[in-house]
PAMAR-767019 format. One line per field, with one value per residue (C-alpha): x, z, y; residue number from 1; residue in three letters. Coordinates in Angstrom, 3 decimals, padded with zeros to 6 digits, always signed. Layout:
// residues N
X <- c(X:...)
Z <- c(Z:...)
Y <- c(Y:...)
num <- c(NUM:...)
residuo <- c(ALA:...)
//
This chain:
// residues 235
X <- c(+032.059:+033.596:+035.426:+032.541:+029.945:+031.745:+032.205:+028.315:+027.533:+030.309:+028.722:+024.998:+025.862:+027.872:+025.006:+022.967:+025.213:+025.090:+021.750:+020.947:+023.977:+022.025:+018.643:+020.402:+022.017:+019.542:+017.690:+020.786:+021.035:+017.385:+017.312:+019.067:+016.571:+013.622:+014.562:+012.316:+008.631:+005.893:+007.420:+005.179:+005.284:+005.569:+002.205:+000.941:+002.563:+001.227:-002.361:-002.145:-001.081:-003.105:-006.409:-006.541:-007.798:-005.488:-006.513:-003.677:-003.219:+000.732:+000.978:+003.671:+004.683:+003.885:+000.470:-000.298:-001.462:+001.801:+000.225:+000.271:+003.920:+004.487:+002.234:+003.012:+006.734:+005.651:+003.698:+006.016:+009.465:+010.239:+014.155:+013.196:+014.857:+018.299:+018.148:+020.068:+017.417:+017.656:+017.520:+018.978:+017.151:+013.880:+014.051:+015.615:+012.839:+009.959:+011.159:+010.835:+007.427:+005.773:+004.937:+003.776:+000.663:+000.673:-001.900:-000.458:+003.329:+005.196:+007.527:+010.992:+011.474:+012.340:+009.927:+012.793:+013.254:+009.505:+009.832:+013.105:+009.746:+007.518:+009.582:+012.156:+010.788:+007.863:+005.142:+005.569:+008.458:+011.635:+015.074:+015.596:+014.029:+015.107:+019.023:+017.947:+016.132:+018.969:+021.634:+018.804:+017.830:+021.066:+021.427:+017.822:+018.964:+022.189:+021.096:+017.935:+017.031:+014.450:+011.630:+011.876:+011.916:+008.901:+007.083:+007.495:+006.212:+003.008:+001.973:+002.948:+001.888:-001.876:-004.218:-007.506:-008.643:-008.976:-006.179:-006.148:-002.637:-000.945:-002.169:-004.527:-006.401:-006.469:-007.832:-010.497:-011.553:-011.908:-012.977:-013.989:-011.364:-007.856:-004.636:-004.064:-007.017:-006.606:-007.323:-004.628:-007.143:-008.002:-004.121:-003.871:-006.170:-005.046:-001.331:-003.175:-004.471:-000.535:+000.298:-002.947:-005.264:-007.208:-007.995:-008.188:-010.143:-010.391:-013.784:-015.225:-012.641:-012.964:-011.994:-008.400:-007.560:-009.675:-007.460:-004.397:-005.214:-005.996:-002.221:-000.809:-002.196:-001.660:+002.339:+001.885:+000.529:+003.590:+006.372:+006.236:+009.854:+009.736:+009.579:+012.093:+014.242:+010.841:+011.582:+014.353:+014.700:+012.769:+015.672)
Z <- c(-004.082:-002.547:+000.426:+002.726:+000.994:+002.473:+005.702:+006.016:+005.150:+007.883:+010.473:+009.857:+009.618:+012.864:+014.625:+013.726:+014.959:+018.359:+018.371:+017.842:+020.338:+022.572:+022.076:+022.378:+025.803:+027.621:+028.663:+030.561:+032.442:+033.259:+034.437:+037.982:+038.956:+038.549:+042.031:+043.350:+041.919:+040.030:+035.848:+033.560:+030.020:+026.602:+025.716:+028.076:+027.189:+023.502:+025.118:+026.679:+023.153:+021.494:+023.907:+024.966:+028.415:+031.042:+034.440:+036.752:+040.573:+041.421:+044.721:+046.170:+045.958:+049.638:+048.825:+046.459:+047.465:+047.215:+045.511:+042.762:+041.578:+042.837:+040.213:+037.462:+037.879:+037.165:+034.343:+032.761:+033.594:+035.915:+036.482:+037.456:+040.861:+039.084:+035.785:+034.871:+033.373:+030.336:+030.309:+026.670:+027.561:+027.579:+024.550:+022.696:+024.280:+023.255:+019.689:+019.477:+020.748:+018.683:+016.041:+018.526:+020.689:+019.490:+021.637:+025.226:+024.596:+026.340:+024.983:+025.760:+027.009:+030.843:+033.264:+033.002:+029.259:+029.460:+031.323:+029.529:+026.529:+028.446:+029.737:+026.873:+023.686:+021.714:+021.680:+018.423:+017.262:+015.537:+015.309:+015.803:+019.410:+020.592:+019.935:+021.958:+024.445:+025.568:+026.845:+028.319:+030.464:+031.659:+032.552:+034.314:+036.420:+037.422:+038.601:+039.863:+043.018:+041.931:+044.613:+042.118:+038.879:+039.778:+041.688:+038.162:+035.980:+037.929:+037.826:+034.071:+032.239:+030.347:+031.928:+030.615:+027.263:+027.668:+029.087:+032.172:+033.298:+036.361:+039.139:+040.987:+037.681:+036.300:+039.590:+040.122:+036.332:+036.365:+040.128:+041.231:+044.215:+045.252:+043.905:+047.913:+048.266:+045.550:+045.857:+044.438:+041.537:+041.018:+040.412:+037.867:+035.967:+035.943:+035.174:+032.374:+030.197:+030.408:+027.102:+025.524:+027.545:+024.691:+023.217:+026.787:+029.803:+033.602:+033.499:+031.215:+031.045:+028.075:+028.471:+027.922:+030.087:+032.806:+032.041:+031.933:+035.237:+036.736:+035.678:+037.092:+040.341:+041.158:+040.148:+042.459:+045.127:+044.698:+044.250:+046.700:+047.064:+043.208:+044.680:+047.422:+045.486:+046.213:+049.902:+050.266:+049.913:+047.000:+046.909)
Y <- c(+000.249:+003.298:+002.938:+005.385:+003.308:+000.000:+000.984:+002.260:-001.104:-002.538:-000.031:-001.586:-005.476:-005.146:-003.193:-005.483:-008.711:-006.707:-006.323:-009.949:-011.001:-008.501:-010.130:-013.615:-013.060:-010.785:-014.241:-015.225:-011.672:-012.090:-015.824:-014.945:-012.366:-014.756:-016.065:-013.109:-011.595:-012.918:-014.172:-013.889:-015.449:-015.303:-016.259:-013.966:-011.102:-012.048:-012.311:-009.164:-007.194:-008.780:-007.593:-011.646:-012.538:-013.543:-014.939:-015.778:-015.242:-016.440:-018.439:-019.540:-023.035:-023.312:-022.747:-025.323:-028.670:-030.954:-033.373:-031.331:-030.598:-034.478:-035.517:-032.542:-034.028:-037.463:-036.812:-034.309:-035.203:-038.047:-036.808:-033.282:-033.679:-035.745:-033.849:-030.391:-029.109:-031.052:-035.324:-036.831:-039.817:-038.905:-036.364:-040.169:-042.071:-039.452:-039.815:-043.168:-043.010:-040.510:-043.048:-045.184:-043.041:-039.304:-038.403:-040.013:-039.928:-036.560:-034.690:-034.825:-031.825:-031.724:-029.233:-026.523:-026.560:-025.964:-023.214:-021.838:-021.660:-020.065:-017.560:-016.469:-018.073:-018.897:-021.773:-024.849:-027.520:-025.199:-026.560:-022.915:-022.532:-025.780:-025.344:-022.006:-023.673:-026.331:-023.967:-021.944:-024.850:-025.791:-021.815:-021.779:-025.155:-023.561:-020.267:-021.071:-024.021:-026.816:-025.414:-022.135:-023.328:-025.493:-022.796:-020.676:-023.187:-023.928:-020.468:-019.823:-023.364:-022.528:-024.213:-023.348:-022.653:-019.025:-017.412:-019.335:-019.341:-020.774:-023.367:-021.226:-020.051:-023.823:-024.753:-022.701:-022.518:-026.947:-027.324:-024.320:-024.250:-022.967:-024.610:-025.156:-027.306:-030.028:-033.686:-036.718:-036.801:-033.226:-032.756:-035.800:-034.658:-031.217:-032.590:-035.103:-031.336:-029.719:-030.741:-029.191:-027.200:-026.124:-029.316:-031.348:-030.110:-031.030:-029.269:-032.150:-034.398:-036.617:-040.509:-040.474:-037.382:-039.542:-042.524:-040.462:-038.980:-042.362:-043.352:-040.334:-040.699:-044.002:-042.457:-040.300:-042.563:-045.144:-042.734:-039.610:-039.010:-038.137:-034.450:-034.364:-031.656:-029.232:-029.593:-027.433:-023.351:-021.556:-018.490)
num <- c(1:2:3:4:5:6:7:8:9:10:11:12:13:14:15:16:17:18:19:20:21:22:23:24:25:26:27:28:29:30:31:32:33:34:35:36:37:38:39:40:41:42:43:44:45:46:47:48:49:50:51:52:53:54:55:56:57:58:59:60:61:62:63:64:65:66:67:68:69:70:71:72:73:74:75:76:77:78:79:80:81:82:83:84:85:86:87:88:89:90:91:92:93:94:95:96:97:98:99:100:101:102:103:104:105:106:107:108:109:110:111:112:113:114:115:116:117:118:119:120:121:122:123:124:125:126:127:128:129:130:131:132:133:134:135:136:137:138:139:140:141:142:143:144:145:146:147:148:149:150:151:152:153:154:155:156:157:158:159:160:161:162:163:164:165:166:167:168:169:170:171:172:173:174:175:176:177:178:179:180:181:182:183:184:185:186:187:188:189:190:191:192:193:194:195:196:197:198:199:200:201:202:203:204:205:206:207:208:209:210:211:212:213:214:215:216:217:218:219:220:221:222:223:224:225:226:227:228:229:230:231:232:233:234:235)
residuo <- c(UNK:UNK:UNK:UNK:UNK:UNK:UNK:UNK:UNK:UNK:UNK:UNK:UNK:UNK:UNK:UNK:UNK:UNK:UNK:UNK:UNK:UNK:UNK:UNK:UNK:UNK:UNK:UNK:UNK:UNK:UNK:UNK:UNK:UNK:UNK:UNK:UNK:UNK:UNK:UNK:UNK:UNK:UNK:UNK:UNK:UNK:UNK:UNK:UNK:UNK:UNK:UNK:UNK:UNK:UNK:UNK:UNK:UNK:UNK:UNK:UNK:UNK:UNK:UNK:UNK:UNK:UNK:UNK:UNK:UNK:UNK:UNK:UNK:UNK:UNK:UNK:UNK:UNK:UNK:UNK:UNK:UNK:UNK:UNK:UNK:UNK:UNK:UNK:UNK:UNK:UNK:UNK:UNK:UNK:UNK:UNK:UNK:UNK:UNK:UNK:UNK:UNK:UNK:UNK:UNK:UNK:UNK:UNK:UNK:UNK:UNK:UNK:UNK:UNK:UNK:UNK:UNK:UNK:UNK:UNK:UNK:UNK:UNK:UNK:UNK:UNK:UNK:UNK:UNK:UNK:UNK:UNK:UNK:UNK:UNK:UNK:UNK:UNK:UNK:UNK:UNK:UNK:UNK:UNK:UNK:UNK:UNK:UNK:UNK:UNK:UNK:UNK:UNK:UNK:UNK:UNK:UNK:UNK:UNK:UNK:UNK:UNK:UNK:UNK:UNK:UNK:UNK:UNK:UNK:UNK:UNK:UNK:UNK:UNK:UNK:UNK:UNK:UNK:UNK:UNK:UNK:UNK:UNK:UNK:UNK:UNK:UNK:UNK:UNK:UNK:UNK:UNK:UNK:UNK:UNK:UNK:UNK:UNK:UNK:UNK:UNK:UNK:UNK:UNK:UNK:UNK:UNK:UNK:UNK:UNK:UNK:UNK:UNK:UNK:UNK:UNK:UNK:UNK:UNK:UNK:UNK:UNK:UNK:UNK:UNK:UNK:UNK:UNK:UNK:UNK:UNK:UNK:UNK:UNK:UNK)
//
């Protein structure tokens, strides 16, 4: 090959090694400014070019009935307040259980890796997007405080089965109320449709979202200092 000819080709595989470098570390630049305005995610931004309906009002965490994250964090991820945004344990623990219950057992990813996926990456199991999502969640954890990170998943998580997005929207879509004026089992049974809205519903709930809810609350009711971390400064 002639010597121009080789470094052409040089020119183009190291532009593109920057550009995917570029596209690989932009999430990191971004992370830190997600301690102020409204995130929005992935799947909504696909919604939205794809003419989808979206339906989400952010509120801040103040404005959500406690209850709420208390019993999101003990249906979701149990460590959220001891974790660093990613807990070996559970992810171990949630692989031994998938033959077990498919339909009850969570995942083992922690409420920040979730929102790591929400925010930079893209919905389904790849080894690809979880060896991206793990350094992404430590990153999130370090840069952002535990009120914030939780404050940003409630109001990007799908919780309806078309395009409702965020506490408030979930809220007022199953119960016809504000995020801020949930009951203990209003909140369980929204917490009990995270890991599916579009096959589970608090609208109708079917029998095992009622009995997962019913679990969740009485969680809730016996362990409130699961959510002390949320206490302290969003920023």
């Amino acid at each position: 090959m002639p010597a121009h000819k080789r470094s052409s080709w040089r020119r183009i595989v190291l532009a593109l090694v920057i550009a995917v470098l570029i596209v690989l570390l932009l999430p990191y630049a971004i992370a830190p400014l997600y301690r102020f305005g409204q995130p929005v995610s992935t799947p909504m931004l696909w919604r939205w070019a794809t003419g989808g309906r979206v339906e989400r009002i952010f509120v801040p965490l103040g404005r959500i009935a406690p209850v709420l994250p208390l019993t999101v964090i003990l249906a979701e991820d149990g460590g959220f307040c001891r974790n660093r945004g990613v807990d070996l344990g559970a992810m171990r623990d949630a692989m031994l259980e998938a033959d077990d219950d498919i339909e009850e057992a969570r995942g083992g990813s922690t409420i920040t890796q979730q929102t790591v996926k929400n925010l930079f990456l893209w919905p389904g199991r790849s080894v690809v997007r979880k060896a991206l999502e793990f350094p992404l969640a430590l990153w999130l954890n370090l840069v952002l405080p535990k009120r914030r990170i939780m404050e940003i998943y409630l109001n990007i998580a799908e919780w309806g089965p078309s395009g409702q997005f965020g506490a408030e929207a979930g809220a007022r879509f199953a119960f016809g109320k504000s995020a801020h004026d949930l009951d203990p089992a209003e909140a369980a049974e929204l917490a009990a449709i995270l890991p599916n809205p579009v096959r589970r519903s608090a609208r109708t709930p079917s029998m095992m979202v009622r009995r997962l809810a019913g679990l969740y609350e009485r969680r809730a009711a016996s362990y409130p200092g699961h959510a002390a971390c949320l206490h302290g400064p969003a920023h």
